[in-house]
N, C-alpha and C positions, 0 to 999 in steps of 0.2 A: 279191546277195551269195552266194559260196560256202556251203554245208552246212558244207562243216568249220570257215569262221571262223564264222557265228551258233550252232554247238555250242560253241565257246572263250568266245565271249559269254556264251553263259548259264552256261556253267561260271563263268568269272570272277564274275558276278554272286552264284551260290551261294556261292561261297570268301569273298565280299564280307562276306555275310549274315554267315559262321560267322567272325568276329574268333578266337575261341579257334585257330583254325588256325594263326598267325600269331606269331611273335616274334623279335623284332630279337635278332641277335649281333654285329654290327659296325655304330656310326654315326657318322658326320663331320658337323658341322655348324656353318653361319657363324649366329654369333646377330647381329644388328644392332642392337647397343645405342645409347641414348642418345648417350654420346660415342666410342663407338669399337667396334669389331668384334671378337666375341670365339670363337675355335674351343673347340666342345664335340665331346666325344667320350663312347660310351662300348663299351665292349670286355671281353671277359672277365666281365661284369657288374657293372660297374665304371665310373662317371663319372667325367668330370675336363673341365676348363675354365681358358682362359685369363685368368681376371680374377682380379684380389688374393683378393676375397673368400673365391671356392673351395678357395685354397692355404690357407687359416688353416681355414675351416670345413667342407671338402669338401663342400659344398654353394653355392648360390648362386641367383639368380632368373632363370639363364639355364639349368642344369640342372634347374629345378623345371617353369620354362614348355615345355622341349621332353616332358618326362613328361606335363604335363597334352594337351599337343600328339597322343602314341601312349601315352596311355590302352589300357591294356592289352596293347599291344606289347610294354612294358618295366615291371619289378618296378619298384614304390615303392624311394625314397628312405628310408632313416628319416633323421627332423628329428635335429641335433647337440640334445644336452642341456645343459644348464650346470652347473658343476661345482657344487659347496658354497663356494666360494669367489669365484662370481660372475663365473670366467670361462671 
C-alpha cells in the first residue's frame, strides 16, 4: 500500500477518535417506519419530518431516533412541554 494512502488511514482513524471535530449542517433521511416511510431532515439547526405527529409536536420518534443515531453530531432536541391546560 502507498505511504500517502496508510498516512490518510491513520489520519482518519485519529479524526475518528476526536468526535468533537465533527458536526452535521445539512441532513436527508428515509426513516423506515413501521407502516410507511417517512423523510426527516434537518438544516439550519432545525428538524422537521414527514409524519402527522412532528406537524402538531415538532418532534416525533423518527427525529428522536436519528439524534440518538449522531449522538453528538447534532444539538439535542428539547422535549414539547404541556401547557396548563393539558394540551
Amino acid at each position: 500500500m502507498q505511504s500517502s494512502i496508510i498516512g490518510k488511514i491513520e489520519k482518519a482513524r485519529r479524526y475518528a477518535a476526536e468526535p468533537e471535530r465533527f458536526g452535521v449542517e445539512v441532513l436527508s433521511v428515509i426513516v423506515r417506519g413501521d407502516n410507511t416511510d417517512h423523510r426527516v431532515e434537518f438544516a439550519d439547526e432545525a428538524w422537521s419530518c414527514t409524519c402527522g405527529f412532528f406537524g402538531e409536536w415538532s418532534i416525533c420518534s423518527h427525529t428522536m431516533a436519528i439524534e440518538r443515531v449522531l449522538a453528538g453530531l447534532v444539538p439535542p432536541q428539547p422535549l414539547p412541554v404541556a401547557s396548563a391546560t393539558g394540551t
